[in-house]
N, C-alpha and C positions, 0 to 999 in steps of 0.2 A: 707377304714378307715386307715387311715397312724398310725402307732406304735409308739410311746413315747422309740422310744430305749434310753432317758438319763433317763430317769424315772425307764425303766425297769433295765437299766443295773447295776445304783447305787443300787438297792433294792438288787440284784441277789449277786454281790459284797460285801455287806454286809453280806449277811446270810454266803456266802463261807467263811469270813474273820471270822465267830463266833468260838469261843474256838480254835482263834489261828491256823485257817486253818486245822485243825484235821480232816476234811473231805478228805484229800487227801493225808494223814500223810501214813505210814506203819503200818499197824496194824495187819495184817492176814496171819501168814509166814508157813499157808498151806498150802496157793494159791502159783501159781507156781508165782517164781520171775523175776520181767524184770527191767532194769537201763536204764532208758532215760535220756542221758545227753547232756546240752547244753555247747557252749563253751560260760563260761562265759567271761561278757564284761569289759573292760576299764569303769569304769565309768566317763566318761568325761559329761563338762558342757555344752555340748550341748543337748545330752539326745539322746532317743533313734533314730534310724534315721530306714528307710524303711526297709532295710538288717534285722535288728535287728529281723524286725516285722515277719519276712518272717521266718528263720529259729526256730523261736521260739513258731510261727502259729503252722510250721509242726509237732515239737514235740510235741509240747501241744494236738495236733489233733491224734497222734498217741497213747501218752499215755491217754486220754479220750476215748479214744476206745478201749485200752488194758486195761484199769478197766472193762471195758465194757464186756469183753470178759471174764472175772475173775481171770488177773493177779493182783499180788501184785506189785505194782507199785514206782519204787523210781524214783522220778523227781524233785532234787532239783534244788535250784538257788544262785549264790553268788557273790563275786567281787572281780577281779583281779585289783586292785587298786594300789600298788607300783608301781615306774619305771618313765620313760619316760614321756609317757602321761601324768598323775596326775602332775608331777613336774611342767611341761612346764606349765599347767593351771595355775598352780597355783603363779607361777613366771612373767607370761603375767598381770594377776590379783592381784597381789602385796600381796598374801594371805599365809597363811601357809599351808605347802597341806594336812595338816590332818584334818586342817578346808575345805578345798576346796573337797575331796576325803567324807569326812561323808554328805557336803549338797549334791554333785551328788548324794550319792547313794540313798540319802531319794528320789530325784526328779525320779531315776530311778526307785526304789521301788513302789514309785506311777506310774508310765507311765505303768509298769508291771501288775501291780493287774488290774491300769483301761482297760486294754485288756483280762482279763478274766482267763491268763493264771494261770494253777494250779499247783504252782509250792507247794512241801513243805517246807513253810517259814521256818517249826520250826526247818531246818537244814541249815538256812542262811549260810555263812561262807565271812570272810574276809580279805583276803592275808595280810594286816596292822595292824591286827591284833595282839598282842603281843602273845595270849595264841594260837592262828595259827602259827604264825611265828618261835615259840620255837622252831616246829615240822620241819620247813625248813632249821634250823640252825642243830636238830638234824640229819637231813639228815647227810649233810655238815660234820660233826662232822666224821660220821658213815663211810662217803668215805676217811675223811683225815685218820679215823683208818688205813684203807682197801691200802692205798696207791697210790687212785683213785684222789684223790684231792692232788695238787702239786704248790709249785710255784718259779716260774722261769723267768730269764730275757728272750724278745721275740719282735720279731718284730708284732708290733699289728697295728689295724686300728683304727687313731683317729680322730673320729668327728668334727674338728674346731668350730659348730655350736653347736652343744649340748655339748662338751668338757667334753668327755667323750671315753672312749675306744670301740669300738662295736665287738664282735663277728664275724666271717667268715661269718654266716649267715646271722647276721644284715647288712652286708656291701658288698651285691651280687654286681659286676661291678666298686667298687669301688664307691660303692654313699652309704649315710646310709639311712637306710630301714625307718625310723624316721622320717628325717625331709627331704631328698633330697642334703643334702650337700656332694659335693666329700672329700673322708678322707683320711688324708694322714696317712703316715707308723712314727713310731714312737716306738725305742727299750725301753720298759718300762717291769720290773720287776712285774709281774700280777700273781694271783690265775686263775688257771687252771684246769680242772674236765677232766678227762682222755677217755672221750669217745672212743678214736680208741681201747680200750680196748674191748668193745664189737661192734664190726664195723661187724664182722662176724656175731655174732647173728641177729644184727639188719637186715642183710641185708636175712638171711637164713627166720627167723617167718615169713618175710613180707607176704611167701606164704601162711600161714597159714589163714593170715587176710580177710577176707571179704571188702574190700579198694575199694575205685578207683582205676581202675589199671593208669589212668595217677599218680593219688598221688603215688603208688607204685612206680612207674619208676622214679617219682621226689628222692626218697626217694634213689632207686640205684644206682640212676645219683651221688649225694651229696658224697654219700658213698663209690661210684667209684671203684670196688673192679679189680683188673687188675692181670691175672696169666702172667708168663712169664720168664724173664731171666735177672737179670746184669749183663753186661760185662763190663768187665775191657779193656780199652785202655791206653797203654801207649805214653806220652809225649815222641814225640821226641830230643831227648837230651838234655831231664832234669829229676830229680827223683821226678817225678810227675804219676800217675795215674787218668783216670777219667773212673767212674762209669757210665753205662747210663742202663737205667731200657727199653727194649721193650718186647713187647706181639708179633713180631714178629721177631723172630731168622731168618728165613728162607730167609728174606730179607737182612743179611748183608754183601751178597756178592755185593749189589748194594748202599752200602754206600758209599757216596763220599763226607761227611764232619758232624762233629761233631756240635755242636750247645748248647753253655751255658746260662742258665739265667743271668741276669745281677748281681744277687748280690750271683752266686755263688761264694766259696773263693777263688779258683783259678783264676777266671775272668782276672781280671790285672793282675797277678804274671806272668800269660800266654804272656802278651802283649809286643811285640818287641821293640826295640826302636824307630823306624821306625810309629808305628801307636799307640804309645801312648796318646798325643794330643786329638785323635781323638776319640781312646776307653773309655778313662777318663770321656770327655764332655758327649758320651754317657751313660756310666752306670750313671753318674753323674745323668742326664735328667730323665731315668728310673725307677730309684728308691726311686725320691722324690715320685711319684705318685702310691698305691698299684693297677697293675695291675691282674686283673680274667682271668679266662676262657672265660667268657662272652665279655670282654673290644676281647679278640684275637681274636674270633667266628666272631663280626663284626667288626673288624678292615678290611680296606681297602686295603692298602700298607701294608706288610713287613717289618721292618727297623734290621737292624743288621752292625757288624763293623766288621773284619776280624783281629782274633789277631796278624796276623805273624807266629804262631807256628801252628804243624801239628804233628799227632796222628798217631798211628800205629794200622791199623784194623787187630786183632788176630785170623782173619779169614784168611789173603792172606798175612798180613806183609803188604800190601800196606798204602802210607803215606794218611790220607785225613785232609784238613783244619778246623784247627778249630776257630769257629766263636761266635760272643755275639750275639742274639737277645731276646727281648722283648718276644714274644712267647712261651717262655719255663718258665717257672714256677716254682720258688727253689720249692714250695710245694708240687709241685708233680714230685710223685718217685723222682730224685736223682737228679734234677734240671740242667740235664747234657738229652740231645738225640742224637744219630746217627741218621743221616738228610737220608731218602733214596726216593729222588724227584723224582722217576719214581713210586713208590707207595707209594706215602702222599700227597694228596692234598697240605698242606700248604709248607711243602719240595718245593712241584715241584714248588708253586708261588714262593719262598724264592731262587731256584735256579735261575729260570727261570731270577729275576731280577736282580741276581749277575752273573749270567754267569757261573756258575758253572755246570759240569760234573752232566747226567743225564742217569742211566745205569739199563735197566730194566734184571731183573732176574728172573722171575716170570710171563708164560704166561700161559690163557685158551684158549684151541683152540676152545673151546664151546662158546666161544661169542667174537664180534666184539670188539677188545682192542685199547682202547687210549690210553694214558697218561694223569692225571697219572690212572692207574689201582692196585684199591685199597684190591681187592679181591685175594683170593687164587686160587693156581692153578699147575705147573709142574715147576719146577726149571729150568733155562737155566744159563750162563754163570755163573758156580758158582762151579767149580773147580768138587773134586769127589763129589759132590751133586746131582749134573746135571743130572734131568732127575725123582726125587723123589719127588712123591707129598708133599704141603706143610703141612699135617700134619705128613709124614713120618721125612720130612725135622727137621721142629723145632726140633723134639726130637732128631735126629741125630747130630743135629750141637751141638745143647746141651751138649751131652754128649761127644762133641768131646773139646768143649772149657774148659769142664767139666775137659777133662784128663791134661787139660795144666793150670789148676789152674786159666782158664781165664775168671769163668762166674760162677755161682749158680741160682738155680732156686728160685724165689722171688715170693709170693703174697703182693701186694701194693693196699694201699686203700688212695682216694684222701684228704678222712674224715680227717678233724684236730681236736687237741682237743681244747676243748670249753674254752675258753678266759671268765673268772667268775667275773674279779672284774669291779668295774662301780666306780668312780670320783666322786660320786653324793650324794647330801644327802638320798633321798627319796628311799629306799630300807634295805632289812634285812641287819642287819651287821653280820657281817663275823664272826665267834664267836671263835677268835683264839688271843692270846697275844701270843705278841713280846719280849723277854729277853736277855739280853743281853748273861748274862749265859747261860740259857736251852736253846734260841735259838724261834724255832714254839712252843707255848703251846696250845693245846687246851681247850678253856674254858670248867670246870667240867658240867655234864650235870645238877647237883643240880644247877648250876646256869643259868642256863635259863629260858627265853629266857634272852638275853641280847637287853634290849631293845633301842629303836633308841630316844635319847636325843631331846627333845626340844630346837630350836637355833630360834634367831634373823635372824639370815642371812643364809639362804639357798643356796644362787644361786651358781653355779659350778662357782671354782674358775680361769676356765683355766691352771690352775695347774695341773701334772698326780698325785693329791689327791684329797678327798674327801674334804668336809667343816667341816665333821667331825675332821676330824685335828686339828682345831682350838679352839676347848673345850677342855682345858686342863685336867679342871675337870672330864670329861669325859674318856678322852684318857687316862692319867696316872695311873695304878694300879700296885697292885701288884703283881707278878708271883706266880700262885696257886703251881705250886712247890718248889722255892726255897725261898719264900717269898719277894724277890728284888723285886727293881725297874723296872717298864716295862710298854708296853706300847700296847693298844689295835688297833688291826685292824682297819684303817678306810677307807680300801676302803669300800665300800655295793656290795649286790649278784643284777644282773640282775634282770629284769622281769619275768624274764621267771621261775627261782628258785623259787615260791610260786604257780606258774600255772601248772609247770610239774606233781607236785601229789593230786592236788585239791581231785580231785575226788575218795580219798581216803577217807578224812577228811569228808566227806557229809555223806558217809556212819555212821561213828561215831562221831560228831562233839563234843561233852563235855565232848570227852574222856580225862583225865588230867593225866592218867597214861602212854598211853603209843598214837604212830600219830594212831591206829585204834586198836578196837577188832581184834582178827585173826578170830574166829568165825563168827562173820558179814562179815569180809572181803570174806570169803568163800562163804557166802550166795549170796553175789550180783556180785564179782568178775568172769571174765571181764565185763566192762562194755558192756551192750545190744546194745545199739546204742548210735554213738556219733553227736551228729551235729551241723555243723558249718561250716565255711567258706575254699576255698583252700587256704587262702594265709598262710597258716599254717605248709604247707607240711612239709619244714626242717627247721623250728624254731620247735615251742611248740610239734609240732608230733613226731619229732625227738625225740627231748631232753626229751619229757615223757616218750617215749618208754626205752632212756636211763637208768636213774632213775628207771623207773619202774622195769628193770631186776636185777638191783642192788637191790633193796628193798627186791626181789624172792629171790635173792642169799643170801640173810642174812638173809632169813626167817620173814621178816615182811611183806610180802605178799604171798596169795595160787597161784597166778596166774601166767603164763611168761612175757601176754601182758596184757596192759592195757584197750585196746577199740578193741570187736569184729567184731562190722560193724559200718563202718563209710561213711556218708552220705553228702554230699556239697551241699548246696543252690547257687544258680547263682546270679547274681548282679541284682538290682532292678534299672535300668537306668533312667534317664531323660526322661521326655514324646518327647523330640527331640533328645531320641536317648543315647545323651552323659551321664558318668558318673557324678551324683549329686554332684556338689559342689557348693560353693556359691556365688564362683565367674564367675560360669554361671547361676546364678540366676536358676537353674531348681531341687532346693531342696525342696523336702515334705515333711513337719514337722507330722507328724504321728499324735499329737495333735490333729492339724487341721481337719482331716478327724475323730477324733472319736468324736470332737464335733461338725463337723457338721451331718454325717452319723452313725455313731455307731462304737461300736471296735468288733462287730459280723460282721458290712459291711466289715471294712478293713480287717479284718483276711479271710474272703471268699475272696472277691479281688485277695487279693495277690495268694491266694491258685488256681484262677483260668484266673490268668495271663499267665499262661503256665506252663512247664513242671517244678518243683521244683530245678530240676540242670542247668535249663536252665537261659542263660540271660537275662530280656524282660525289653523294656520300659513301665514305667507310662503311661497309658492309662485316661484321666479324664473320660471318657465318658463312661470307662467298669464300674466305683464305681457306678457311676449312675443306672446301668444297676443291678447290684447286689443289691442295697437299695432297689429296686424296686421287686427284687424277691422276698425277704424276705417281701417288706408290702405285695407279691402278697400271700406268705405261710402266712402273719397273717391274711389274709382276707378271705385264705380258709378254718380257724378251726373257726375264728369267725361265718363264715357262716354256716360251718358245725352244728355250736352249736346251731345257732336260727334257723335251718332245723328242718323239721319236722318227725318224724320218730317214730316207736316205740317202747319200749326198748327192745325189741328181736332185735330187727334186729341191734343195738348197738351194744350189746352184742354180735353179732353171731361170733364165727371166723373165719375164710375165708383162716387161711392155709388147712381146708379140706374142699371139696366146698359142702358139703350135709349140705341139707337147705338155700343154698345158690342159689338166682336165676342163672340159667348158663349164664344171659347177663352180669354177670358181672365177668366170668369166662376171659376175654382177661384182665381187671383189676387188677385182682387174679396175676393174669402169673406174667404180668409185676411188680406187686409189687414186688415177689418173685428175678426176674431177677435185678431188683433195689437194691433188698438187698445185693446179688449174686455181681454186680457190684462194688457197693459202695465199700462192704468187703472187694474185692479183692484188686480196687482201691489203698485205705487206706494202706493196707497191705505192698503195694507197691510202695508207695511215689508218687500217680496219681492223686492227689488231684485236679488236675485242671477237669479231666475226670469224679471221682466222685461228682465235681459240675453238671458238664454237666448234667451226670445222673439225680442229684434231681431235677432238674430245669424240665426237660423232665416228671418226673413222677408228679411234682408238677401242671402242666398244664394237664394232661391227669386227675388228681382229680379235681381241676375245672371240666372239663368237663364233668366228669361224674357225680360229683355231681349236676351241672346246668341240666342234662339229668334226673336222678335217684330221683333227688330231695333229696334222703339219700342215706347214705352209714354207714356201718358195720365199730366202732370206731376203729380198726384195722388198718385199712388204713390211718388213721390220724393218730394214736399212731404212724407206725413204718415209718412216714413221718419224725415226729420229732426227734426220737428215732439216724435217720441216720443224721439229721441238726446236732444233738446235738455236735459231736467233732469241727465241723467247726464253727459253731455261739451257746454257749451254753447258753447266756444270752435269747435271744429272746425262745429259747428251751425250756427253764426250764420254762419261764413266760407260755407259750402253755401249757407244761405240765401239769400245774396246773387248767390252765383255763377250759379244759378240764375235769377236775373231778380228775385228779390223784392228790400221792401226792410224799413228797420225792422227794432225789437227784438224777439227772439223773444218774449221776457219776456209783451208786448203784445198777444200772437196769442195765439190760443184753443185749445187741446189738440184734437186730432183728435176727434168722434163718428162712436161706430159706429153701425150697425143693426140694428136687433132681426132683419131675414128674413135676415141673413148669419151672424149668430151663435148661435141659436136649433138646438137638435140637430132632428134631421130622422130621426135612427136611435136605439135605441137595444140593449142586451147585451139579448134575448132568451133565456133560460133555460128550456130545454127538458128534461120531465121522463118516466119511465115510472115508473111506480108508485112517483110520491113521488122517485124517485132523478136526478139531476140527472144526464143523460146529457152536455149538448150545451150551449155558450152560442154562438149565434151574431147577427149584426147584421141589424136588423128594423125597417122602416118605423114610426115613431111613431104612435101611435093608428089602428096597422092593425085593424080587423074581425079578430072571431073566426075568421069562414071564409079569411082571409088567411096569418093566423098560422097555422094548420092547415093550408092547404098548403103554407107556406115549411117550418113543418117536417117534415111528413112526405115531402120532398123528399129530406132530407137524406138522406146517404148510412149514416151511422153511427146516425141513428135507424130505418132501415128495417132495420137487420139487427138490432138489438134486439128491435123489432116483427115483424119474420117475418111469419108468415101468421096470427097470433092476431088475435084481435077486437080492437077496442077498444071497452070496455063504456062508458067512461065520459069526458070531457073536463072539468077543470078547467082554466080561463081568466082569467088575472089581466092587464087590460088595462095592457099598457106595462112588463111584469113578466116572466111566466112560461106557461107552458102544459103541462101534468101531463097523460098518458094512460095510463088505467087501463085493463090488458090482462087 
């Protein structure tokens, strides 16, 4: 008999949503506390897509089991709706995005509920919010007190296509992270948030975090934290110095030419008469276009120009060339390096194609050396150095440049700071006036929030301002201190300014005195788990972590970090493999399959796709596979129920087996082991193997019930009992059918027992003379005289053994057994 899952699931749906979802609210702060948090979404008008369903599965699947278990449980849900995304919808659609950002979220709200998920509504939250927003401008306020928020003129990255400024982060390669467009460099006057300020912290806690360690390394890479030395080179006759920052000293007796970024300021002052022309056209070329790391990483060719003029290494006094190339980076360290192409990969390409002097200083005689050889090792050609390993070296040169005023030791981090203001309408504003007299004012906090004006015309004007500009009425005020004329901020904050401390506000959301209780904040603070996707690593991860140590350090938060284990879902592919988009037609509307299959099919589905981190394509034919399980588990309690049986043997329990017939002792085990499994499963984000499991034990209850005719209601209860975090609509409908009542939510997760899950055998590895003949299956902490007759039983150990002696027995209890013939 196939299941009514639209019938079931709208009923189930209902009864959750009564008094406002308060069946999954916080109520019980006895019970020990856990924070399941999701990253929430963009509410965009397309709605929820596969990704969404998948990461959202898992933590709804883990906190339904951790009620279960009798934690108190905070698991809300809300919307990152300012910014980018929203705008563009909403400017594609000719609509205001405040009207366009309230109907996604209602569409989103429902795709959410009709999948089951228990989130606690009644701590909704809304980054667009005004009485939210207040709290992201008080931030803002809190950093300009603190001297962490600054602004200043800056060469930035600007979007041609969304015409707007992006962030380092938002514009990895030179392309923005948005829409795909290459940005160009453009010096514009921007609010800035100080992060290299805590560039140290960030990079020191990370160990503390329970993380991906690739996120981690994404997270050190960004951060780039480099020990080492500047040295100073002087320009050969001229009163010029250039700085260059490296992490290895030990190599600069093997320097043989300097190397400047293009728009370091020396650059041309450096250039001769002679290759003026030539350097001009190049920096010229250079620095219309902002080059990365990334753009030199795969760059092909080399390109650089040779200035004419030539540096004095204050190692030897020897003169070496100094050159412009693209490969060097004003942002990082001193936008200036000594080129040493027998140990730098890119040197040696960059020599190799200019002809330039290649002098190795640096050999292991422990391995087979090329060029260039990048590693440490003994000094050679390098005056009194020679002959001192390279970490004897560094320090020595060190202190020798040290005594000639020619170097200091420097730590350099790649981290810039964060680029705050956005051109755009659709985000917080900046809550600071402009005076002519006083200068920055920041807005009183009595006035907040300062909310974001209703306009006519949205669309970014191509201009490096806002559209806010254009509202006189708006713009014009008066200076809270000197009472003049002045005039308000209009660029707006990022996206990412309302996402960085969400998950504060959840905790307390109608707090209106102050962004959270401190008290609560202690109670839930760090978050328990966070989940969500990698592309996050140095956007929102970053910049929350930021934020969040700033918040500790002024005491409106108990904690250092924000999130203590953090989990990634993998991408949910095209059934042919490729990433879902729509312009390869191999997009699945999540809709689709909950009204044809159920949102209890899709959420198992997804969860037994494969490994939860992992990437897998749509499979049509696995949902099929899973709808089919579930009518096969409804058709085992409905049969259960018209079985014939009688109410002892219902009622019997079967975690202890007295009075229990012993044929149903293998039954017994296995249930036990099932629950054992699941548990752990779950525990551990294995949800695809915790299907396996039930699926397995759910055909072994057929079977034994087709054999037994009955079975002891136990065994159907703690069927369901484990269905319930992964499909809880169909669950809860079973639950009931069955005679119980109540929300499953409420009940306790099945326990197993230790004498049912506990091995009792184990692989026996059987030897002759050292050589592993035999593995076979052997009573646990059998006796030596046990083990030696089980195996010399065997069949293929006695024909090994023959009629020889055996001189000797070696006995490894619960291991092996070796017989020396």
């Amino acid at each position: 008999m196939r299941y009514n899952h639209k019938k079931i699931e709208i009923k189930w749906q209902k009864a959750w949503a009564r008094n406002k979802f308060s069946i999954w609210g916080v109520n019980d702060f006895a019970k020990k506390p856990y924070y399941v948090l999701d990253m929430f979404p963009y509410p965009s008008g397309d709605g929820l897509h596969t990704g969404h369903v998948e990461g959202y599965t898992a933590s709804d699947i883990y906190s339904r089991f951790l009620r279960m278990k009798r934690y108190n449980i905070l698991h809300p849900m809300g919307w990152d709706a300012f910014g980018l995304p929203a705008e563009n919808y909403a400017i594609e659609r000719r609509i205001n995005p405040k009207v366009a950002v309230e109907k996604n979220i209602r569409r989103f709200r429902k795709q959410l509920q009709s999948l089951g998920f228990s989130y606690d509504w009644q701590r909704e939250i809304n980054t667009t919010d005004p009485y939210y927003y207040k709290w992201t401008q008080w931030i803002f306020l809190k950093l300009l007190e603190k001297g962490l928020a600054y602004e200043k003129e800056a060469q930035v990255n600007w979007c041609p296509s969304c015409k707007t400024v992006l962030a380092d982060e938002e514009a990895s390669g030179g392309v923005c992270e948005r829409c795909g467009s290459a940005t160009e460099l453009k010096n514009l006057t921007q609010w800035h948030l100080k992060i290299t300020a805590y560039a140290e912290r960030l990079l020191r806690d990370l160990e503390k975090l329970d993380w991906p360690e690739n996120i981690k390394e994404m997270q050190r890479n960004w951060i780039g934290k480099s020990e080492g030395l500047e040295i100073d080179f002087k320009v050969d006759g001229l009163d010029k110095t250039i700085r260059v920052f490296t992490t290895r000293p030990d190599t600069l007796f093997g320097a043989t030419f300097l190397l400047l970024a293009p728009e370091h300021p020396f650059g041309l002052s450096l250039v001769s008469h002679n290759y003026r022309l030539m350097a001009e056209a190049y920096v010229r070329e250079k620095t219309a276009k902002k080059i990365s790391a990334k753009d030199i990483s795969q760059a092909k060719e080399k390109t650089g120009v040779f200035t004419g003029s030539y540096a004095i290494n204050p190692i030897n006094n020897e003169l070496v060339p100094i050159w412009i190339s693209d490969y060097v980076l004003m942002e990082y360290g001193t936008g200036a390096i000594m080129a040493v192409p027998a140990h730098d990969l890119r040197d040696f390409e960059f020599a190799q194609k200019f002809n330039l002097p290649i002098k190795t200083v640096v050999v292991n005689p422990q391995v087979k050396q090329t060029l260039p050889y990048e590693g440490e090792g003994i000094l050679v050609d390098s005056g009194d150095f020679s002959g001192l390993n390279s970490d004897i070296a560094k320090n020595e040169i060190a202190k020798f440049l040290a005594s000639k005023n020619a170097a200091e030791r420097k730590i350099t981090f790649k981290l810039r700071d964060w680029i705050f203001s956005r051109q755009r309408y659709w985000g917080e504003p900046i809550p600071v006036i402009k005076c002519r007299q006083c200068g920055v004012v920041p807005v009183p906090e009595k006035d907040l929030p300062v909310k974001l004006p209703y306009v006519k015309s949205y669309a970014p004007t191509g201009e490096p301002e806002s559209p806010l500009a254009k509202i006189k009425s708006w713009v014009n005020v008066k200076c809270p201190f000197c009472k003049g004329q002045a005039r308000r901020e209009t660029n707006t904050m990022p996206q990412w300014a309302g996402s960085n401390w969400y998950y504060l506000r959840y905790i307390d959301p109608k707090n209106k005195k102050s962004l959270a209780n401190i008290k609560k904040l202690e109670h839930w603070l760090p978050v328990d788990l966070y989940l969500g996707g990698a592309e996050h690593a140095v956007l929102h991860l970053l910049y929350a972590r930021f934020i969040h140590k700033f918040l500790y350090d002024i005491g409106a938060v108990p904690a250092k970090e924000p999130f203590q284990k953090l989990v990634n879902q993998g991408i949910i592919l095209g059934s042919d493999g490729q990433k879902m988009s729509k312009s390869r037609g191999n997009v699945v509307n999540p809709d689709d399959i909950v009204k044809e299959f159920g949102a209890d099919t899709l959420r198992m589905y997804e969860m037994f796709l494969g490994p939860l981190q992992d990437s897998k394509p749509w499979d049509p034919k696995s949902i099929i596979g899973i709808f089919r399980f579930l009518n096969r588990v409804w058709n085992l309690v409905l049969s259960w129920g018209k079985a014939k049986s009688t109410k002892q043997l219902r009622r019997q329990k079967v975690g202890v087996l007295t009075g229990v017939s012993k044929k149903l002792e293998p039954l017994v085990r296995l249930m036990h082991q099932t629950i054992k499994k699941v548990e752990d499963d779950i525990a551990n984000f294995r949800f695809n193997t915790a299907v396996s499991a039930l699926m397995e034990y759910q055909r072994t209850l057929m079977w034994a019930l087709s054999v037994h005719k009955n079975l002891p209601k136990e065994f159907i209860e703690n069927l369901i009992l484990m269905l319930f975090p992964f499909s809880p609509h169909i669950s809860q409908e079973l639950w009931h059918i069955i005679g119980n009542k109540g929300f499953l939510d409420k009940h306790g997760f099945p326990r197993w027992q230790w004498q049912y899950v506990k091995k009792t055998t184990y692989n026996l590895i059987i030897q002759v003379n050292g050589k592993t003949r035999l593995t076979v299956d052997a009573p646990l902490d059998a006796s030596q005289e046990k083990i030696k007759t089980l195996a010399l039983s065997q069949p293929k150990i006695k024909n090994f053994i023959g009629r020889k002696q055996i001189k000797r027995e070696i006995f490894v209890k619960n291991r092996l057994i070796n017989f020396v013939i």
